[in-house]
C-alpha positions as CSV (number, residue, x, y, z in Angstrom):
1,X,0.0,0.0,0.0
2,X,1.6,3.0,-1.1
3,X,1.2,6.7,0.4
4,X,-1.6,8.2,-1.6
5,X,-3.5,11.3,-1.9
6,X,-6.5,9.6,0.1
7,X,-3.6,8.9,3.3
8,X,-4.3,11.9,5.3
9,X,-5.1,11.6,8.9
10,X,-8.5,12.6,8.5
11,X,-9.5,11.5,5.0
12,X,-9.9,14.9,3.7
13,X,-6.9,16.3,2.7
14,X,-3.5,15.0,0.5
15,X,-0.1,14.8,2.7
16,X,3.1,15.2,0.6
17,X,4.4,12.3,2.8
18,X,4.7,10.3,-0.5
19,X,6.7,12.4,-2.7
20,X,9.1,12.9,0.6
21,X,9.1,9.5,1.5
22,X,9.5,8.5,-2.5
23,X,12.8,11.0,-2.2
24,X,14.6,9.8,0.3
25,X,18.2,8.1,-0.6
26,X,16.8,4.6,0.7
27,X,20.5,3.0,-0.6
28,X,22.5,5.4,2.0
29,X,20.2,4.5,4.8
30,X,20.1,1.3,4.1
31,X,23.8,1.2,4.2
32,X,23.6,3.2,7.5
33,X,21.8,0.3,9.2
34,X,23.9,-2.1,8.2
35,X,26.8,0.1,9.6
36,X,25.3,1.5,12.6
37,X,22.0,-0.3,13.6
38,X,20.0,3.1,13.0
39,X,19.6,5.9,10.4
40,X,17.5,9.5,10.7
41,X,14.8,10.3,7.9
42,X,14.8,14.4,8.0
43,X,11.7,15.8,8.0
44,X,9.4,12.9,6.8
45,X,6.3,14.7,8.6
46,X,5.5,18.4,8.4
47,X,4.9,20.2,11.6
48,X,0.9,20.4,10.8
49,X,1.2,16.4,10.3
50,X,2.4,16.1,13.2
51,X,0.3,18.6,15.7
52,X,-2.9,16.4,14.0
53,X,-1.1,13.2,14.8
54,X,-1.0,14.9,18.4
55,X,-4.5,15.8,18.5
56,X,-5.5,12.1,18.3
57,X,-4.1,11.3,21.6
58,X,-7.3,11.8,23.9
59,X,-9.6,10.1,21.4
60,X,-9.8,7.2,23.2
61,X,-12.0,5.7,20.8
62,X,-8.9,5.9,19.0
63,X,-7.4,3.1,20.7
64,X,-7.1,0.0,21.9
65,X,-4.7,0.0,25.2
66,X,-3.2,2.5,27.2
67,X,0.1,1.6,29.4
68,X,1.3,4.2,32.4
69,X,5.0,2.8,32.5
70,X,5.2,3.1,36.1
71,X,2.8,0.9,36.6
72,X,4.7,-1.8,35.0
73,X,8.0,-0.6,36.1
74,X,9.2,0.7,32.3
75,X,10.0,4.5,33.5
76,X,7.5,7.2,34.1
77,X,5.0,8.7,31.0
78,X,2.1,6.6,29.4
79,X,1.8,5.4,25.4
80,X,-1.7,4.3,23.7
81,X,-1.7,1.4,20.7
82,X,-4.0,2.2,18.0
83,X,-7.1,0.3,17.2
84,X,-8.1,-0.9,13.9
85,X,-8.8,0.4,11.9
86,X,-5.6,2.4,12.2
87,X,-5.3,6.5,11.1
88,X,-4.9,6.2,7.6
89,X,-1.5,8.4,7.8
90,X,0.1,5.8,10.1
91,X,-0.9,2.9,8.2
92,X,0.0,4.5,4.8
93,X,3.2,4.8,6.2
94,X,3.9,1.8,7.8
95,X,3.0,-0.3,4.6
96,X,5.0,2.4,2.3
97,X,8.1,2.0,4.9
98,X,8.2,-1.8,5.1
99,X,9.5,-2.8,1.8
100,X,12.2,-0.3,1.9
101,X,13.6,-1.9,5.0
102,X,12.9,-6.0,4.0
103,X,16.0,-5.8,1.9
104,X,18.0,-5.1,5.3
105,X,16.6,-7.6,7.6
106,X,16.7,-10.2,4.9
107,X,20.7,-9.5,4.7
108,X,20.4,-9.4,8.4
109,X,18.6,-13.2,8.4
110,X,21.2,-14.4,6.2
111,X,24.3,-13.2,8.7
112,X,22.8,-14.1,12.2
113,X,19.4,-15.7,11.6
114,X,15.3,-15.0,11.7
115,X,13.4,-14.4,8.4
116,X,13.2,-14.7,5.8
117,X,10.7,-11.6,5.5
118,X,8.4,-11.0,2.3
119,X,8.6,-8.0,0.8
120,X,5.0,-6.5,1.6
121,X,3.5,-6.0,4.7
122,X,0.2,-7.3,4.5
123,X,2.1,-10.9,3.3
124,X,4.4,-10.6,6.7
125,X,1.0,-9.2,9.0
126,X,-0.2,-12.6,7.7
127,X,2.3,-14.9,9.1
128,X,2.1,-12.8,12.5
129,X,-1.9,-13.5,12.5
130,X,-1.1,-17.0,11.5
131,X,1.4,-17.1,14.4
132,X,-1.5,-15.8,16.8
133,X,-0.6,-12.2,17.1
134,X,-3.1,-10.1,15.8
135,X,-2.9,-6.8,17.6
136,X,-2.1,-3.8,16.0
137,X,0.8,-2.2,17.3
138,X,1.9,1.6,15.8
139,X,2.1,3.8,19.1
140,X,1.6,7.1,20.9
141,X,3.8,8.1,23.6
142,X,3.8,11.3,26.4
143,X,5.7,12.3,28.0
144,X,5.7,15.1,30.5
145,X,8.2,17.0,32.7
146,X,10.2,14.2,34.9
147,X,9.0,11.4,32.2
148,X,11.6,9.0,30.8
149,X,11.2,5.5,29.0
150,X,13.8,3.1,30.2
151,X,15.8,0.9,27.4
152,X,13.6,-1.8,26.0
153,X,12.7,-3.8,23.0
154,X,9.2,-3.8,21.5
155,X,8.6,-7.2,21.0
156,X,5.2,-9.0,21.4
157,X,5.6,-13.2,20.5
158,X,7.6,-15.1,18.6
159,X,7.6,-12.8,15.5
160,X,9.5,-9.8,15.7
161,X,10.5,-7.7,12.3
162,X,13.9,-6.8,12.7
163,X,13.4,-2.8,12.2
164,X,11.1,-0.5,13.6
165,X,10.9,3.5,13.3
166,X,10.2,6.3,15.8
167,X,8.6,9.9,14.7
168,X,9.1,13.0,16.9
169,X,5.6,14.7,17.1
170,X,6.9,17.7,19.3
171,X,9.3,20.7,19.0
172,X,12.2,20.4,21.2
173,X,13.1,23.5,20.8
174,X,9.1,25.2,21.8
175,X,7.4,22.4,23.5
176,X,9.7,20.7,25.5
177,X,13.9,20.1,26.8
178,X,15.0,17.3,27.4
179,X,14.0,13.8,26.4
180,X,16.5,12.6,24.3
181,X,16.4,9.2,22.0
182,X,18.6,6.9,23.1
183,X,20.2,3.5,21.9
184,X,22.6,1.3,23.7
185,X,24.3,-1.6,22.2
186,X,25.5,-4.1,23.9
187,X,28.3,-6.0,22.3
188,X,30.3,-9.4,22.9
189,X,32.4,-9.6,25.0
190,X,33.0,-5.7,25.4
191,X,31.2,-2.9,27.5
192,X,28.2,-1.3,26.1
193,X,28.2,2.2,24.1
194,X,25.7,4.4,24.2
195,X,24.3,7.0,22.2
196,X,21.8,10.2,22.0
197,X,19.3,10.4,18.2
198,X,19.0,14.5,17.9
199,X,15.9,14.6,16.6
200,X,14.1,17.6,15.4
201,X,10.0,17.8,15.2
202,X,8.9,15.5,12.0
203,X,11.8,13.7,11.8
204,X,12.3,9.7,11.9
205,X,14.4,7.3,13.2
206,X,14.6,4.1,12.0
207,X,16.7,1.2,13.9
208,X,16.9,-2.5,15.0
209,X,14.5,-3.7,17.2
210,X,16.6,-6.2,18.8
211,X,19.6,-7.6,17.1
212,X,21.7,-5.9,14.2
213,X,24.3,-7.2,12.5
214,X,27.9,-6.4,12.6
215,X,31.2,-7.6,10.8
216,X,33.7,-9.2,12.7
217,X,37.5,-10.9,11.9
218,X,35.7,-14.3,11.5
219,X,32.3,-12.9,10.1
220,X,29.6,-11.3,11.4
221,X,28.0,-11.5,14.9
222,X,24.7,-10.2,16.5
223,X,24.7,-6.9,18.4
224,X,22.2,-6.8,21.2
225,X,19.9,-2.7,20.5
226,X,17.7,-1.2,23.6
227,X,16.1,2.1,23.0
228,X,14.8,4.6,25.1
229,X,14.3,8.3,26.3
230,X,16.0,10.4,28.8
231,X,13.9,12.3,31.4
232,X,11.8,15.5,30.0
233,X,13.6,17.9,31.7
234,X,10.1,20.5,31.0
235,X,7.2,20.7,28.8
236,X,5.6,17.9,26.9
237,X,6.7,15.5,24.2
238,X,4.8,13.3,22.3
239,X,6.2,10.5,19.2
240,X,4.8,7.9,17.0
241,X,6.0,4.7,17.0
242,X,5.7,2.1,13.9
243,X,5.6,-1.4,15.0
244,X,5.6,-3.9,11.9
245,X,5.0,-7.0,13.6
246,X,1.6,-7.2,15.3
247,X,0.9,-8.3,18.9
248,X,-0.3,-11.5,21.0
């Protein structure tokens, strides 16, 4: 399913999402992944794209679970999962996104295992039904002032794409200081490195959900990815998060 003229968030009006999505140099960040285990998409989502994306949040009708983290222990802030059927931006995008990462976690299953993955969604949402996981799993999170989301991985049963993407719906510059992306790898045999995302309002990151690969003197090995966010030092902050394997 391709980003279309119909794929607004409410129906009514055409994002340029395609044409910007369509541009992007999908060889140079596929390469980045390979390299690094994430890569940033400037400005995939225009700032009114994103304060409408925003304005979904207390819909409740919208969706299907909401999670405070400290509840469960997994930091302070709250996220809601979508229901189905999902805003037809976020779904446009995840099925438009997909295909241009398959190529990467197919290489990926062929160094350290998993796949292989088809190359359209609705074929891979098929083996996760088949597999019993059936709930939709694109994201919003909140945070607000003394929020944080401690390192994780997103997965929900035994089928787990091997990418995932995160969209910064706020200005951290206006709305909010603070709350940084962060990724830790932790590698064999050697200390984990960490490392802070910038991200600007509209922007996406895109990286592993829990293993990448990485070349080694006798081949490659798998490096362990946890992602999270730093504490909201003031304001509010709010991101998407696209999920391609559905949950139990």
């Amino acid at each position: 399913m391709a980003l279309t003229k119909s794929a607004s968030i409410r129906g009514d009006e055409a994002p340029d999402a395609a044409a910007r999505l369509a541009a992007q140099p999908w060889e140079v960040i596929r390469r980045q992944l390979d390299e690094s285990g994430h890569a940033v998409v400037e400005a995939l989502l225009t700032a009114e794209e994103c304060r409408e994306l925003v304005e979904l949040y207390p819909q409740t009708e919208r969706f299907r679970n909401r999670v405070v983290m400290q509840r469960h222990g997994f930091g302070q802030g709250e996220y809601q999962y979508f229901a189905r059927p999902l805003p037809p931006l976020v779904d446009a995008l995840r099925h438009a996104i997909y295909p241009e990462l398959a190529p990467v976690a197919n290489r990926w299953a062929d160094t350290i295992g998993g796949g292989p993955f088809p190359a359209a969604l609705e074929s891979y949402l098929d083996r996760c039904h088949r597999a019993g996981q059936t709930k939709p799993t694109p994201l919003m999170l909140k945070y607000e002032a003394g929020d944080y989301n401690c390192l994780h991985q997103d997965l929900y049963g035994e089928m787990a794409f091997p990418l995932q993407v995160t969209i910064l719906l706020s200005d951290s510059q206006e709305d909010f200081r603070g709350g940084e992306f962060l990724l830790v790898e932790q590698r064999p045999r050697m200390q984990s490195k960490g490392e802070i995302v910038p991200l600007r309002r509209g922007d996406a990151v895109i990286f592993a959900t829990r293993y990448r690969h990485a070349a080694g003197r006798r081949g490659y090995f798998r490096v362990n990815l946890r992602h999270g966010v730093s504490r909201v030092l003031s304001g509010r902050r709010f991101s998407l998060g696209i999920i391609f394997h559905d949950a139990k």
